[in-house]
N, C-alpha and C positions, 0 to 999 in steps of 0.2 A: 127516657134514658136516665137512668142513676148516674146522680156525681158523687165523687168520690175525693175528698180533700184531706192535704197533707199538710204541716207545717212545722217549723222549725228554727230555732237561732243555731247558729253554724260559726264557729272562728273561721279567718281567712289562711286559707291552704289546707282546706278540705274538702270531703266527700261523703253527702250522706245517699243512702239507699233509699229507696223508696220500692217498697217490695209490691209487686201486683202478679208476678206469676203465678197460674194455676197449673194442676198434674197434666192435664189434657189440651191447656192450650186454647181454651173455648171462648175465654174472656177477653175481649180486644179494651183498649182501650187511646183517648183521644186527649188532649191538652186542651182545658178550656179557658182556664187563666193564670196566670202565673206572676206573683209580684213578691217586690223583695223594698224591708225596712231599714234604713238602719236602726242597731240595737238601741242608741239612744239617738233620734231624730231633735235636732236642733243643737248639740253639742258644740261646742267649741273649736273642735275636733275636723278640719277638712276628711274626707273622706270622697275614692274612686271604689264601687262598689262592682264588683260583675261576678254575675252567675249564671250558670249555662247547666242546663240539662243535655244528660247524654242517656243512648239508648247501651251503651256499654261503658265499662269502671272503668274511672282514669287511672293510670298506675301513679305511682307516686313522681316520679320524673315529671309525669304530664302536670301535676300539682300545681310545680312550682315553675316551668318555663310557657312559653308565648301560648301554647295549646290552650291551657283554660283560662288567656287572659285576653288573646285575641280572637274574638269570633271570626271564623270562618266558614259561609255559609253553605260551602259547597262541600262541607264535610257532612255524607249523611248518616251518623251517627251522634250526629246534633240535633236534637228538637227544638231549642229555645233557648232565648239570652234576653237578662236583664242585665243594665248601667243605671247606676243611679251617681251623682254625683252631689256633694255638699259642700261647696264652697263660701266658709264661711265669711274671707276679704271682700269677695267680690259679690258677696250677699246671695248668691244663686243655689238653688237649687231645681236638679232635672233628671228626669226619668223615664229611660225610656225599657219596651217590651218589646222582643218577636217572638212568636209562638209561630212553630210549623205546626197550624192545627190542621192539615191534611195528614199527618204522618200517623199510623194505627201502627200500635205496638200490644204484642201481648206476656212481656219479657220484664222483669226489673228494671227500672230508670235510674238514674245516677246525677246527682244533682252538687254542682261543684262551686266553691265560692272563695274569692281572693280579695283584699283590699288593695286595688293595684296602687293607689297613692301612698303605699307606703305605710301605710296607719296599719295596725292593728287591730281592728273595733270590728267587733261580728258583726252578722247580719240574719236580719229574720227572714224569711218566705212563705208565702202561701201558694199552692198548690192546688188547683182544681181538676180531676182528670174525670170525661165523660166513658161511663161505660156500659159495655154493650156485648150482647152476642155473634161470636163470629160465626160463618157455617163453615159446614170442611173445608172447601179452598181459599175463603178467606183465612182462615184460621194455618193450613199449609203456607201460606204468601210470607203471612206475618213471620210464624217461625222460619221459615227460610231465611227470611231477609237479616232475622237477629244472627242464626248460627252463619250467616254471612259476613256481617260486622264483627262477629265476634271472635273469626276467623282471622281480618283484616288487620285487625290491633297488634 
């Protein structure tokens, strides 16, 4: 199976695309890794870092309140969330990943990032997405499930 990788520096209170839609539908695809940097690793600078993939666009409200800042895992319109945190007092640094890598999409992904501690300081990502052909009913599931979500927003 072909991987397919994406990456990025992003300011905090946005929203990049990741485009993988095709005409037909055919191409599914899976999350296989997903990490995020900050833009300058070792700074000065404390830094709360999170970013969540979604399988649909956050509006701008979603931006900036608890949605793309608190993961909620029973939202599924969620694939994945990274924190990292840089605490430069307390000397610590930590990183953590959840990848819903059962979750097959064959739709645009949306990939959202905030610096919740208040800082300003972007942040990089990379992006690994596995992919693959669906046949007709898988390929029907997938797009159901997106003009479902997409529905729900």
């Amino acid at each position: 199976m072909p991987i397919k990788s994406f990456r990025g520096l992003m300011a905090s209170g946005t929203q990049d695309t990741i485009v993988v839609h095709t005409n037909t539908g055919s191409t599914g695809y899976r999350i296989k890794k997903f990490q995020i940097m900050p833009h300058v690793p070792g700074d000065n600078n404390d830094q709360e870092l999170i970013c969540m993939i979604w399988k649909v666009a956050q509006s701008t409200t979603a931006l900036g309140d608890n949605t793309t800042t608190r993961p909620d895992f029973s939202n599924n319109t969620l694939l994945g969330c990274a924190f990292a945190v840089n605490d430069t007092a307390a000397h610590l640094n930590y990183n953590e990943v959840t990848v819903f890598d059962n979750e097959i999409f064959n739709q645009d992904i949306y990939i959202t990032f905030r610096d919740i501690g208040g800082a300003t300081q972007p942040c990089n990502y990379y992006l690994e997405l596995e992919q693959f052909k669906l046949d007709l009913n898988e390929n029907t599931v997938a797009t159901l499930k997106d003009i479902r979500n997409i529905q729900s927003q």
